[in-house]
FIKEPA-404971 format. One record per residue (C-alpha): z, y, x; residue number from 1. Coordinates in nm, 2 decimals. Each point is the difference from the previous one (the first is absolute). Last residue first. Example, Ala and Ser with C-alpha at 12.3 -4.5 7.8 and 13.67 -1.06 7.14 Angstrom:
REM FIKEPA-404971
pt zz 0.71&yy -0.11&xx 1.37&seq 2 .
pt zz 0.07&yy -0.34&xx -0.14&seq 1 .
END
This chain:
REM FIKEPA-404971
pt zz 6.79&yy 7.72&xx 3.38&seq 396 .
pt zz 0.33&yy -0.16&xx -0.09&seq 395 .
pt zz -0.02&yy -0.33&xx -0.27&seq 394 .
pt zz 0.11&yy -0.25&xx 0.24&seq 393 .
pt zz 0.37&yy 0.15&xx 0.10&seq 392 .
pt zz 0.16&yy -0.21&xx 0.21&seq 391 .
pt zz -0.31&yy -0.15&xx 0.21&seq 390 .
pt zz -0.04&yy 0.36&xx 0.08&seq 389 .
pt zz 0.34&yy 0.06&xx 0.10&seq 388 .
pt zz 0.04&yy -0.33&xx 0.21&seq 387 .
pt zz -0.35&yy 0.08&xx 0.20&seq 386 .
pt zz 0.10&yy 0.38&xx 0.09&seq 385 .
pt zz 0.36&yy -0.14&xx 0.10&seq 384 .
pt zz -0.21&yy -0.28&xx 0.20&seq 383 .
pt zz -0.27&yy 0.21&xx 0.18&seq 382 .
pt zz 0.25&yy 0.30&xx 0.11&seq 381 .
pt zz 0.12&yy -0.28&xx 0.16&seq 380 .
pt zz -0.23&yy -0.10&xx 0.19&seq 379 .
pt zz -0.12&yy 0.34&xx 0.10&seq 378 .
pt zz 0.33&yy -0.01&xx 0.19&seq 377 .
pt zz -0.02&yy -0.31&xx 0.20&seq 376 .
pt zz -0.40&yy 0.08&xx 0.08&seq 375 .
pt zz 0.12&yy 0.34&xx 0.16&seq 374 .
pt zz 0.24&yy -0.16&xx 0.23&seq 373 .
pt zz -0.25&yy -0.23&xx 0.08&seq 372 .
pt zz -0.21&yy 0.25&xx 0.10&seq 371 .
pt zz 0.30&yy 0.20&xx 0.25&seq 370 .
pt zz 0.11&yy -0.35&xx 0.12&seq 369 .
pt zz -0.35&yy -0.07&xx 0.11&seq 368 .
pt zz -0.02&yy 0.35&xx 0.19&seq 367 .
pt zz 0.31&yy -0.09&xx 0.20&seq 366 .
pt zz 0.24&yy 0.20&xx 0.13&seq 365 .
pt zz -0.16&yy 0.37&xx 0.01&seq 364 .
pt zz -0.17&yy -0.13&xx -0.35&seq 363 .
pt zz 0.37&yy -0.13&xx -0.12&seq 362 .
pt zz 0.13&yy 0.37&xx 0.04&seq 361 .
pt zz -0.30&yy 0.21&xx -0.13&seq 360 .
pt zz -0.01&yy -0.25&xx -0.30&seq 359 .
pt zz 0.37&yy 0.02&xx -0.09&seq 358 .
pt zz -0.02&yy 0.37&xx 0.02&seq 357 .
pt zz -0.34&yy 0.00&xx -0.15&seq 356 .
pt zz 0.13&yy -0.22&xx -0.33&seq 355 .
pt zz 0.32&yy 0.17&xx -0.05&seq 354 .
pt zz -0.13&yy 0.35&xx -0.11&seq 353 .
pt zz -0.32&yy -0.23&xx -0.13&seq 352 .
pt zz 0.26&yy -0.15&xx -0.27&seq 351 .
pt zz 0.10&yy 0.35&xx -0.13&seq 350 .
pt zz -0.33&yy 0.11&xx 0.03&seq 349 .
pt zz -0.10&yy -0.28&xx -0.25&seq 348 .
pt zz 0.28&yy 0.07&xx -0.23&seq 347 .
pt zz -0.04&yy 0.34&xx 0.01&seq 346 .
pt zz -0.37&yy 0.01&xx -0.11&seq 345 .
pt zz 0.06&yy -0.18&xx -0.25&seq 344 .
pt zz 0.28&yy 0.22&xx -0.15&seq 343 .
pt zz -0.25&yy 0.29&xx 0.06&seq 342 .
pt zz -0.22&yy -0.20&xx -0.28&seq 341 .
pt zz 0.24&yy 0.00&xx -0.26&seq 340 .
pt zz 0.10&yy 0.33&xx 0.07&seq 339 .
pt zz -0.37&yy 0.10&xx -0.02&seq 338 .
pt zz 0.01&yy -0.22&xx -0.37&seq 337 .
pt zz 0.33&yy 0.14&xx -0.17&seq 336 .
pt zz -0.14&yy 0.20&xx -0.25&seq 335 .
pt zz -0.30&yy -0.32&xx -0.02&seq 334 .
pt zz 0.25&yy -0.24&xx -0.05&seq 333 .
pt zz -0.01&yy -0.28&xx 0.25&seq 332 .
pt zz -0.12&yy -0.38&xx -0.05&seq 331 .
pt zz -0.39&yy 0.04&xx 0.04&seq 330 .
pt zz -0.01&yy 0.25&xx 0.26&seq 329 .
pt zz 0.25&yy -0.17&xx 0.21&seq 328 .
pt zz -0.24&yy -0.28&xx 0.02&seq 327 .
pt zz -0.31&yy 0.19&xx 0.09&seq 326 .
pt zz 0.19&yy 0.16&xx 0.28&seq 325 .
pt zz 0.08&yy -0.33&xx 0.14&seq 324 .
pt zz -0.32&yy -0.18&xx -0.05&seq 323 .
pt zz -0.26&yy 0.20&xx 0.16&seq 322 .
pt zz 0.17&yy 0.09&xx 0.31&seq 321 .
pt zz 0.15&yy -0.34&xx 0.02&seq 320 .
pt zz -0.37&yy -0.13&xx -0.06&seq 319 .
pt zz -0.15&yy 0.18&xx 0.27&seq 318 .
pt zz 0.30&yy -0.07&xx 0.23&seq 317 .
pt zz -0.08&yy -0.37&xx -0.03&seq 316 .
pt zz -0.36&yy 0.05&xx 0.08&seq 315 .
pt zz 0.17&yy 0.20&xx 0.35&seq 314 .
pt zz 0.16&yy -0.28&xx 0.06&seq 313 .
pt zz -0.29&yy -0.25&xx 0.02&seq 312 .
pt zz -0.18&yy 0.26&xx 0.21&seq 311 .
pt zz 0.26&yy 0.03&xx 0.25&seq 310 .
pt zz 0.00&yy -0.44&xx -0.03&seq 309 .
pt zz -0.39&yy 0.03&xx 0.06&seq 308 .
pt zz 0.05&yy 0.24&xx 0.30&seq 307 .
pt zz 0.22&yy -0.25&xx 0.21&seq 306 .
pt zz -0.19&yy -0.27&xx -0.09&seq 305 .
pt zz -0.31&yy 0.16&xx 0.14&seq 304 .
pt zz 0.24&yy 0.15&xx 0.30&seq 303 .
pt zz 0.02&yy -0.38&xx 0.12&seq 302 .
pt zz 0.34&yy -0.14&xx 0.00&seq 301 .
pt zz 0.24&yy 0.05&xx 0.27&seq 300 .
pt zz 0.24&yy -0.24&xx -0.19&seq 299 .
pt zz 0.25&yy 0.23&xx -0.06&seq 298 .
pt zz -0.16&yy 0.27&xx -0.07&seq 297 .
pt zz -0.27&yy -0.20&xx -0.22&seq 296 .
pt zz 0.41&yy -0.14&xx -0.18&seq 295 .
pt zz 0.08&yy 0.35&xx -0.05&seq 294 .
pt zz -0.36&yy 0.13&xx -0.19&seq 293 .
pt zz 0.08&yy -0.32&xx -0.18&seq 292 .
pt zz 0.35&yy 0.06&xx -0.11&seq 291 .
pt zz -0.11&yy 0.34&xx -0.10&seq 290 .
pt zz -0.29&yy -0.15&xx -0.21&seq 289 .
pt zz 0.25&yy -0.23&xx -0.17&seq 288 .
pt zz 0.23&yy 0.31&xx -0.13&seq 287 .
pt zz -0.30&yy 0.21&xx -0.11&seq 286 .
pt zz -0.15&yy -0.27&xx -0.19&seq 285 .
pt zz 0.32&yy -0.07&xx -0.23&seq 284 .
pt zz 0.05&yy 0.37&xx -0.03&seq 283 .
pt zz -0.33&yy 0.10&xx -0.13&seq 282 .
pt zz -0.22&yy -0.24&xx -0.21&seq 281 .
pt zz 0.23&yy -0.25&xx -0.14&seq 280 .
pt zz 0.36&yy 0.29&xx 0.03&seq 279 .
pt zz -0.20&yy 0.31&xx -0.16&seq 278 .
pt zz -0.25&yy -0.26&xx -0.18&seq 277 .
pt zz 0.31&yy -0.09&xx -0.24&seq 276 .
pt zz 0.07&yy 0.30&xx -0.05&seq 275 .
pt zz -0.29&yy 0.14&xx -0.12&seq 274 .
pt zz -0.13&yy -0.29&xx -0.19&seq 273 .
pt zz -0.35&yy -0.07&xx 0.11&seq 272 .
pt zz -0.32&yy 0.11&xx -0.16&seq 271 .
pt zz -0.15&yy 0.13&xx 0.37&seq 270 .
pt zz -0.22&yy 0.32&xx -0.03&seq 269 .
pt zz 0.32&yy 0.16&xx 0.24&seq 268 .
pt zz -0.02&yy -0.31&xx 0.18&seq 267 .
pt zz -0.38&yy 0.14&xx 0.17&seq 266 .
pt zz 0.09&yy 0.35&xx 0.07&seq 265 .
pt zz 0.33&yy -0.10&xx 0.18&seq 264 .
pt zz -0.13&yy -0.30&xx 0.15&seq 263 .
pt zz -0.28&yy 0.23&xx 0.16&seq 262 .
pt zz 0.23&yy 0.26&xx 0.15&seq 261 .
pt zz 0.21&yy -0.22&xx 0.10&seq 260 .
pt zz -0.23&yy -0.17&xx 0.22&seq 259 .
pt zz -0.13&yy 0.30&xx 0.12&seq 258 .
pt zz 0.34&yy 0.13&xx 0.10&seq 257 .
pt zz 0.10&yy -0.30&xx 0.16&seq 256 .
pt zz -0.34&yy 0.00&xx 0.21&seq 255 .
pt zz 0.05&yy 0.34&xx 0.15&seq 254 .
pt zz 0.38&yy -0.07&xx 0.07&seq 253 .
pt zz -0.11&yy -0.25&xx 0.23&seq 252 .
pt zz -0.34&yy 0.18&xx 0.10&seq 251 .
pt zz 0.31&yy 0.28&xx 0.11&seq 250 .
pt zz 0.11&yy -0.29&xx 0.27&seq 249 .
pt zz -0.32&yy -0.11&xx 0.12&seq 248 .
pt zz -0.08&yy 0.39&xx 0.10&seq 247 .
pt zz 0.29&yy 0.08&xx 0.20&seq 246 .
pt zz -0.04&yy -0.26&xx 0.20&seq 245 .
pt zz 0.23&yy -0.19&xx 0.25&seq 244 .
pt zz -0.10&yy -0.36&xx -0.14&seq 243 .
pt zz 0.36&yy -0.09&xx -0.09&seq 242 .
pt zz 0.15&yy 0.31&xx -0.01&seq 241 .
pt zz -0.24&yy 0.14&xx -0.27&seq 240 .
pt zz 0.02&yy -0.30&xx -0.25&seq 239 .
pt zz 0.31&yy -0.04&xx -0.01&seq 238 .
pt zz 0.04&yy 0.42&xx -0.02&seq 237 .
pt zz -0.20&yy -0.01&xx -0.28&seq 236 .
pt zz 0.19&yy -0.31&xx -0.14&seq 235 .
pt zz 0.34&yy 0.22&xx -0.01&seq 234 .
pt zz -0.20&yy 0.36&xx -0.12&seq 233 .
pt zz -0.02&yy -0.19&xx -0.28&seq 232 .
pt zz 0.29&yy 0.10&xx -0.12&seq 231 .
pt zz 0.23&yy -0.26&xx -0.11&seq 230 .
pt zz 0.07&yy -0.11&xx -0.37&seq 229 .
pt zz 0.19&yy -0.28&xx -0.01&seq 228 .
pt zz 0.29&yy 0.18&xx -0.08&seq 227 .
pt zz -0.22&yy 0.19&xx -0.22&seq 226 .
pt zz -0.08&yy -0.30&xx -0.21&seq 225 .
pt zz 0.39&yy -0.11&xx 0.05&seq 224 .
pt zz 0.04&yy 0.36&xx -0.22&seq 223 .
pt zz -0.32&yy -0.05&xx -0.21&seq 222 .
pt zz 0.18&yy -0.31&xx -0.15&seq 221 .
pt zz 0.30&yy 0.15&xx -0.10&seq 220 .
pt zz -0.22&yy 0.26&xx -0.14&seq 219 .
pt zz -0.18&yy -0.19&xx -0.21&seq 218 .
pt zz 0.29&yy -0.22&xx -0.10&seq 217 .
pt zz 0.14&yy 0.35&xx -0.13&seq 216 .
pt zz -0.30&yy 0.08&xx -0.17&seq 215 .
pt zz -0.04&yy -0.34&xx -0.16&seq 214 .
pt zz 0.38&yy 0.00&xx -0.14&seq 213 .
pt zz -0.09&yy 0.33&xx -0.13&seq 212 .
pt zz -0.28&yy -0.11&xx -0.19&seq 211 .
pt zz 0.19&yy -0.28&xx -0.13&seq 210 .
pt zz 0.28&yy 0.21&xx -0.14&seq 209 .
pt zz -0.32&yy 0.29&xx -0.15&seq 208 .
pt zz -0.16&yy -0.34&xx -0.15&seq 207 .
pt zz 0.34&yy -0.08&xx -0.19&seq 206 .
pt zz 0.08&yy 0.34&xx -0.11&seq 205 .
pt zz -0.38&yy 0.00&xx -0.09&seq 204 .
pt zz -0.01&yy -0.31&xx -0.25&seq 203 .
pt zz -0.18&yy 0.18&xx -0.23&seq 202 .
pt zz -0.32&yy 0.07&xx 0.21&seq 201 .
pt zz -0.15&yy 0.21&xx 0.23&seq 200 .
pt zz 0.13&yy -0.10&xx 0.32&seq 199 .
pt zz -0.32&yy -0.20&xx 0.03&seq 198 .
pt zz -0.24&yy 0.24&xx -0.12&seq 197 .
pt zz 0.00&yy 0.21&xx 0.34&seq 196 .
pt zz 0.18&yy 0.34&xx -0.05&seq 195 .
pt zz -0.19&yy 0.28&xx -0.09&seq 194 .
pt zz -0.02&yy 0.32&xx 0.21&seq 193 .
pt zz -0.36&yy -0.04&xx 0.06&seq 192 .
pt zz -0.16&yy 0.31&xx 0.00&seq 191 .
pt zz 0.27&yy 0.24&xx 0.19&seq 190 .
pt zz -0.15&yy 0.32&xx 0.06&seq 189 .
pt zz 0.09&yy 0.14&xx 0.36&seq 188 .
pt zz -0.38&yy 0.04&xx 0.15&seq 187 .
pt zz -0.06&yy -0.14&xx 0.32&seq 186 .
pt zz -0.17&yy 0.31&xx 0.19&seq 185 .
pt zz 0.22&yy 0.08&xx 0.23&seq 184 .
pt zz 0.05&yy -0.37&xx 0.13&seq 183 .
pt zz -0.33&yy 0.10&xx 0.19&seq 182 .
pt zz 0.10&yy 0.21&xx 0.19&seq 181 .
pt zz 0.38&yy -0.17&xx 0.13&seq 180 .
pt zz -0.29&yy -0.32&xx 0.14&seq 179 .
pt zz -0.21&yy 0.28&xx 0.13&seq 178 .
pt zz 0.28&yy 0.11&xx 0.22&seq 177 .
pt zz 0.05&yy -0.35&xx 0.08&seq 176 .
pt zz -0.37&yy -0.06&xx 0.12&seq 175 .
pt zz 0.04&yy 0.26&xx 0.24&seq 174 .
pt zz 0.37&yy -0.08&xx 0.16&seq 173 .
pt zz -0.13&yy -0.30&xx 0.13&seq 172 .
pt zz -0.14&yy 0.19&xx 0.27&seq 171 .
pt zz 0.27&yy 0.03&xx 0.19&seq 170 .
pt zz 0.06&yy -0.39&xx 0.08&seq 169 .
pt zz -0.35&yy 0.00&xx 0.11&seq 168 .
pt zz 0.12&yy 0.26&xx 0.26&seq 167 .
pt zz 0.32&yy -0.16&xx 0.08&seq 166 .
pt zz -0.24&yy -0.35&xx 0.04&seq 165 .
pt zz -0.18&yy 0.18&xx 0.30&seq 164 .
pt zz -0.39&yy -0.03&xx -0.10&seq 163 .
pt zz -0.21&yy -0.20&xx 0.21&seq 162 .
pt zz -0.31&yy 0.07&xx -0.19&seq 161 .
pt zz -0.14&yy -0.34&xx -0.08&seq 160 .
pt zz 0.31&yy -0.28&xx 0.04&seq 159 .
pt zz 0.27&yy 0.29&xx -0.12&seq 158 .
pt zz -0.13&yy 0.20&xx -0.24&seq 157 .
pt zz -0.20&yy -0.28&xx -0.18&seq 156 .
pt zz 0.30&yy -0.18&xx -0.01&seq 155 .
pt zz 0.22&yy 0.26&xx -0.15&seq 154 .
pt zz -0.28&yy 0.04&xx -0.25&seq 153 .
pt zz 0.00&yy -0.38&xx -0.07&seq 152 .
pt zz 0.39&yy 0.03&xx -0.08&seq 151 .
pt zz -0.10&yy 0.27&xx -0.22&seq 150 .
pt zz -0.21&yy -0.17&xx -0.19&seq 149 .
pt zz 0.20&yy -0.25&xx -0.07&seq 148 .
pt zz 0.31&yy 0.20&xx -0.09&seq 147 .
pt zz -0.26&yy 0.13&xx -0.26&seq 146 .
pt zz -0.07&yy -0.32&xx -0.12&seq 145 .
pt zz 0.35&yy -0.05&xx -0.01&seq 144 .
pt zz 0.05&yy 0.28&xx -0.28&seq 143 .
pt zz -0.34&yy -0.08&xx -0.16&seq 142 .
pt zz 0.04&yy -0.33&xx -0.06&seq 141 .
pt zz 0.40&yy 0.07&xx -0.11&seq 140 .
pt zz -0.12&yy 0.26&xx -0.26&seq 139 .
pt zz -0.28&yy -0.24&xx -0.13&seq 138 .
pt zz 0.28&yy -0.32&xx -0.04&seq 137 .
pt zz 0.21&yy 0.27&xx -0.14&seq 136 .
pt zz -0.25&yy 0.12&xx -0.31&seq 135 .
pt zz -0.09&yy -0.40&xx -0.04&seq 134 .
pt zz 0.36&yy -0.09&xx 0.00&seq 133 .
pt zz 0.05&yy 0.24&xx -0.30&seq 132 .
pt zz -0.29&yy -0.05&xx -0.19&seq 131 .
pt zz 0.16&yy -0.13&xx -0.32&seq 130 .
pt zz 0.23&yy 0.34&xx 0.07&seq 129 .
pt zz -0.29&yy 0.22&xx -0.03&seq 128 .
pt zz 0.02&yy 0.26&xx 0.37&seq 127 .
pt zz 0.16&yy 0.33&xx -0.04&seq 126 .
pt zz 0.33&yy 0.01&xx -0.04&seq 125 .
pt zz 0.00&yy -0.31&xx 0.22&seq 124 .
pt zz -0.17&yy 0.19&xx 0.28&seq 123 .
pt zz 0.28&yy 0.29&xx 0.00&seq 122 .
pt zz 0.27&yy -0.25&xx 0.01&seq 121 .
pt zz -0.12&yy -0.16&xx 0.34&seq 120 .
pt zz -0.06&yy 0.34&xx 0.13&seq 119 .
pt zz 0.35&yy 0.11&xx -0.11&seq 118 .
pt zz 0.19&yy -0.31&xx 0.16&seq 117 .
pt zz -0.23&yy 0.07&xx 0.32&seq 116 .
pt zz 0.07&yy 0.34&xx 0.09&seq 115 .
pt zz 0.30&yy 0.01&xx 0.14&seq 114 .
pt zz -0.09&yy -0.35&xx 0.24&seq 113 .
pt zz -0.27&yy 0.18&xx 0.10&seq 112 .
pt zz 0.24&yy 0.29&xx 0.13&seq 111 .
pt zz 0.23&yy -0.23&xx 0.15&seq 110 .
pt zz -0.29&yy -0.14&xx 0.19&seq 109 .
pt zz -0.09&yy 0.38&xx 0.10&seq 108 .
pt zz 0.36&yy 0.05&xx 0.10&seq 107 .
pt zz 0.04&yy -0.32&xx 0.23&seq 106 .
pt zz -0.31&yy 0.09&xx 0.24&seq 105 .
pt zz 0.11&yy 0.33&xx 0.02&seq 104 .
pt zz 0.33&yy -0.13&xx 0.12&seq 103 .
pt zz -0.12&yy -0.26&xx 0.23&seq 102 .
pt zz -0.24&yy 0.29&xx 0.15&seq 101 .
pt zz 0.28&yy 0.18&xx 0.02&seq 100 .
pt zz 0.29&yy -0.21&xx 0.19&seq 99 .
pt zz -0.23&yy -0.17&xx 0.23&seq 98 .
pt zz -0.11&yy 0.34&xx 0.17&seq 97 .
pt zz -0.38&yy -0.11&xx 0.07&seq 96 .
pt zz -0.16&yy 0.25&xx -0.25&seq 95 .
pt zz -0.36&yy 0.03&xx -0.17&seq 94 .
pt zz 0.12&yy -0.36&xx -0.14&seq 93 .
pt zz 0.18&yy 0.05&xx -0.25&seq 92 .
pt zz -0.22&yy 0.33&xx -0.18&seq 91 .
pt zz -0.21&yy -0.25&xx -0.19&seq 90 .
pt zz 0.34&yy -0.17&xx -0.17&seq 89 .
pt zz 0.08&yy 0.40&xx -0.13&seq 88 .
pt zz -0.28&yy -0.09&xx -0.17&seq 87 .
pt zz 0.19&yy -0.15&xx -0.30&seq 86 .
pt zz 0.15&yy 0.34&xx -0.10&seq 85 .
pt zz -0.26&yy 0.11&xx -0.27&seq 84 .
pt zz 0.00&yy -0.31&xx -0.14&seq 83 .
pt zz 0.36&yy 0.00&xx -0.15&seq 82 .
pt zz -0.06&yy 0.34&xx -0.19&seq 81 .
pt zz -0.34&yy -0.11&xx -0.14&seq 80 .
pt zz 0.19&yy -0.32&xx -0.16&seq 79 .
pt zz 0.28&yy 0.18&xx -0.09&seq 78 .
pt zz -0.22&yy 0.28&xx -0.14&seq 77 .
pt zz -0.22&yy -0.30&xx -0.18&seq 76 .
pt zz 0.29&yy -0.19&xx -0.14&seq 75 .
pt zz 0.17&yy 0.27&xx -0.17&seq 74 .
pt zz 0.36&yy 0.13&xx -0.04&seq 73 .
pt zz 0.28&yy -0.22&xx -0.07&seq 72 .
pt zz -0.19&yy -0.32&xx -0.01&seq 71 .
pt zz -0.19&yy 0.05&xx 0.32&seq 70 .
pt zz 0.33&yy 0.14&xx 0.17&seq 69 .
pt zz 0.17&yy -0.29&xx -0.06&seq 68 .
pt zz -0.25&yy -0.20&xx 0.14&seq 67 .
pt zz -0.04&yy 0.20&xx 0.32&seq 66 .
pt zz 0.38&yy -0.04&xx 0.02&seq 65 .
pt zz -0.01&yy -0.37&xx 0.04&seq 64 .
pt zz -0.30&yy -0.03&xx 0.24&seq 63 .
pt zz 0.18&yy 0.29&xx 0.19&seq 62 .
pt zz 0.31&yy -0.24&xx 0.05&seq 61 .
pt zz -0.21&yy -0.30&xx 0.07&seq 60 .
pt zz -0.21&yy 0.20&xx 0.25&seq 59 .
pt zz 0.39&yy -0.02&xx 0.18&seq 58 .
pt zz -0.11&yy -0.36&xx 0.10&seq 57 .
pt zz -0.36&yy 0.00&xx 0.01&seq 56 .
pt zz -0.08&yy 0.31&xx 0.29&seq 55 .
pt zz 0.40&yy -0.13&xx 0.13&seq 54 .
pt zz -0.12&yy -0.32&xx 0.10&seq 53 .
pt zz -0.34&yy 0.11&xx 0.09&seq 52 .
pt zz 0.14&yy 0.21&xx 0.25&seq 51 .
pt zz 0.25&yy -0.28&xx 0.09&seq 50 .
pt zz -0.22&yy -0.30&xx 0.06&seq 49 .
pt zz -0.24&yy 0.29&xx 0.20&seq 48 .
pt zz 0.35&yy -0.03&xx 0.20&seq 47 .
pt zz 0.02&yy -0.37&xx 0.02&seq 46 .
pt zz -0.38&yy 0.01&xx 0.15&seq 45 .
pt zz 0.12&yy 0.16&xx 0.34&seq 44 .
pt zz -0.13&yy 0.37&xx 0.04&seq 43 .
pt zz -0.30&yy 0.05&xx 0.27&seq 42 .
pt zz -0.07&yy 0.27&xx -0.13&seq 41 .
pt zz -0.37&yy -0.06&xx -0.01&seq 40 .
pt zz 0.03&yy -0.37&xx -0.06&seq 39 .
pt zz 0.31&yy -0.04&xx -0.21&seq 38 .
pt zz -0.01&yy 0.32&xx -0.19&seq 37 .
pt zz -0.44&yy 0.07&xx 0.04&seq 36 .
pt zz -0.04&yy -0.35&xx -0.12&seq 35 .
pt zz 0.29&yy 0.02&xx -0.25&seq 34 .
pt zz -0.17&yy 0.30&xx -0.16&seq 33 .
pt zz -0.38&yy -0.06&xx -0.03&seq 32 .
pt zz 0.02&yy -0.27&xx -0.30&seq 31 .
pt zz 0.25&yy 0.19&xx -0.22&seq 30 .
pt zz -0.21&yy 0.39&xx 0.13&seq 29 .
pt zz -0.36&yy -0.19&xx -0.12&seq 28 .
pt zz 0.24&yy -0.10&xx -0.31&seq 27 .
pt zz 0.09&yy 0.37&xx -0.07&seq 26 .
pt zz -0.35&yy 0.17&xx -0.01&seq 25 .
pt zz -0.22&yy -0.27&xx -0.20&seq 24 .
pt zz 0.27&yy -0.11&xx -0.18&seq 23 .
pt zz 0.09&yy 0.33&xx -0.18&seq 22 .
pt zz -0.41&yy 0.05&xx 0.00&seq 21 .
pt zz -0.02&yy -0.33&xx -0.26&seq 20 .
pt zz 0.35&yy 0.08&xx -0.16&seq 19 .
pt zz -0.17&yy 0.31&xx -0.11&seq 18 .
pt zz -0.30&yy -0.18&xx -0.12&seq 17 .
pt zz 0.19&yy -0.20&xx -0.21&seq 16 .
pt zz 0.18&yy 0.29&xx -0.16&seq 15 .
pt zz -0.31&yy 0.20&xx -0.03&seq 14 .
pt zz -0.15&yy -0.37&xx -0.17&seq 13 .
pt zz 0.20&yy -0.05&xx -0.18&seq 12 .
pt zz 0.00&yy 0.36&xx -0.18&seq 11 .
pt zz -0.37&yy 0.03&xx -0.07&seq 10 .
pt zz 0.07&yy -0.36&xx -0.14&seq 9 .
pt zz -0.09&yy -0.35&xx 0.08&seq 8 .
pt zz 0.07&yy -0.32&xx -0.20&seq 7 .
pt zz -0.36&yy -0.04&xx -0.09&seq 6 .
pt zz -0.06&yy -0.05&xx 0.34&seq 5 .
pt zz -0.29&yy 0.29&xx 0.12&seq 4 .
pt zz -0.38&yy -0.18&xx 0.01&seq 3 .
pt zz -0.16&yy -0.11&xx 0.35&seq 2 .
pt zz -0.39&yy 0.04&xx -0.06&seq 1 .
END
């Protein structure tokens, strides 16, 4: 009989499950959207570059004052507030003016990104802090596993029922309006507002110095992260124009998700030093899989390798997901923790504003130069990441 993780609450998992039907409406609308932009709209790729340019970019600036707002006020209105407006994305593609369905596309990712920071927080008030990568390890299975499940949905739709993507797109807007629901029920108490035993000590001016050394080399490294960080719309559409299916290029994104899914479940039970299995487990595998999944392009590989390096990157993703709030949570002070996390968040968008221009550009030029471009970055996210850890041993 399959027995509840110790580490679970009646809080972690509403959170959790939220993020479960989040994914399960908005990433069925991330993996439909370029296929019915490029394909159905017959829009060239540098302009879904753009869209997604602009959804990550100015996200940044929402990502930042989401976080403010989470430690002004409280985490679970922000958090309900910003996940109201995320399925403006299923309305994007009920229209074929360019303009609007870019735009409603581009205000529900802002609207995630709004929420986030306070989510994030919200879990670490209520999750152990000796459990901490277990709680987001379980948040992150759940969150891609329902971005799994909606990419088989979509599929489902489309192979068996013949279903016009703008309708599938449409009725993502379900499972998000029971994502808001269930976030009603999170209760505000803050159980765990310690912080973790290694700042407590009497060397603390010296610890808090370190600490913020670690944060800002965290976020240095999430920036070139996020440059590296395209949308993986990119190897959808690979994977669509070169065997004219709709259907091979969402099992793309399908198998990404599951991967990460998994990896995220799986590192979270890991013993590994947070930040040192944030650049070992995520960035460093991330960068070498895009370089792969643009060297199978390259080299008209077989779609088997071109699948197993998409899966390879979406394990890395598991553990960045894991790793990276994790990290933060350990070395920021709980009054200052959504902030803490909306800085993350802006870092990476700030990175994937760039990224997806760059990426829309070199894909209409040369899909190799778009991976390798990709690789080049993650790279050295990998190093800074590598140096600060090597730097300071004793950090969680």
């Amino acid at each position: 009989m399959f027995q509840k993780p110790h580490f679970l609450s009646r809080d972690i998992l509403l959170i959790s499950f939220s993020a479960f039907f989040a994914d399960l409406g908005y990433q069925g609308v991330t993996a439909l959207f370029p296929l019915f932009l490029v394909i159905e709209l017959h829009q060239p790729i540098y302009i879904y570059g753009l869209i997604t340019a602009l959804s990550f970019g100015a996200g940044s600036f929402f990502a930042y004052l989401g976080g403010k707002a989470g430690d002004k006020f409280d985490k679970k209105t922000i958090s309900i507030l910003g996940n109201i407006f995320i399925p403006l994305m299923s309305f994007s593609a009920l229209t074929h003016m360019l303009w609007l369905s870019g735009a409603l596309f581009i205000f529900g990712w802002w609207a995630r990104y709004f929420r986030t920071p306070s989510r994030r927080a919200l879990l670490v008030n209520v999750s152990d802090p000796q459990y901490r990568s277990n709680v987001f390890g379980f948040l992150h299975a759940l969150d891609i596993g329902g971005g799994m499940a909606s990419t088989l949905f979509a599929l489902l739709l489309i192979i068996i029922f013949r279903i016009n993507i703008s309708i599938i797109i449409l009725l993502s807007a379900i499972p998000l309006i029971i994502s808001t629901f269930l976030l009603f029920f999170v209760k505000k108490d803050r159980l765990y507002i310690d912080k973790p035993h290694f700042n407590q000590n009497p060397q603390k001016h010296t610890k808090n110095h370190q600490d913020k050394i670690i944060f800002i080399a965290i976020l240095i490294s999430a920036t070139f992260y996020g440059f590296s960080f395209y949308n993986l719309g990119f190897p959808i559409l690979t994977a669509a124009l070169h065997s004219y299916s709709y259907s091979l290029g969402i099992i793309t994104y399908t198998i990404y998700l599951g991967v990460s899914a998994i990896s995220g479940y799986i590192l979270g039970s890991v013993k590994i030093k947070a930040i040192r299995a944030l650049w070992m487990l995520g960035y460093l595998p991330s960068s070498l899989s895009s370089l792969l999944i643009g060297l199978s392009v390259l080299l008209h590989l077989e779609y088997l390798s071109f699948y197993l390096f998409v899966a390879a990157l979406g394990f890395g993703m598991g553990a960045v997901e894991t790793y990276e709030p994790t990290a933060i949570s350990y070395i920021v002070e709980q009054e200052k923790l959504s902030m803490g996390m909306g800085w993350l968040s802006v870092s990476r968008s700030i990175g994937q504003f760039l990224s997806n221009l760059i990426m829309g550009i070199l894909f209409s030029l040369s899909q190799f130069y778009s991976y390798f471009y990709a690789f080049a970055a993650a790279i050295i996210a990998t190093i800074i990441l590598m140096a600060a850890d090597l730097a300071n041993p004793d950090k969680k």
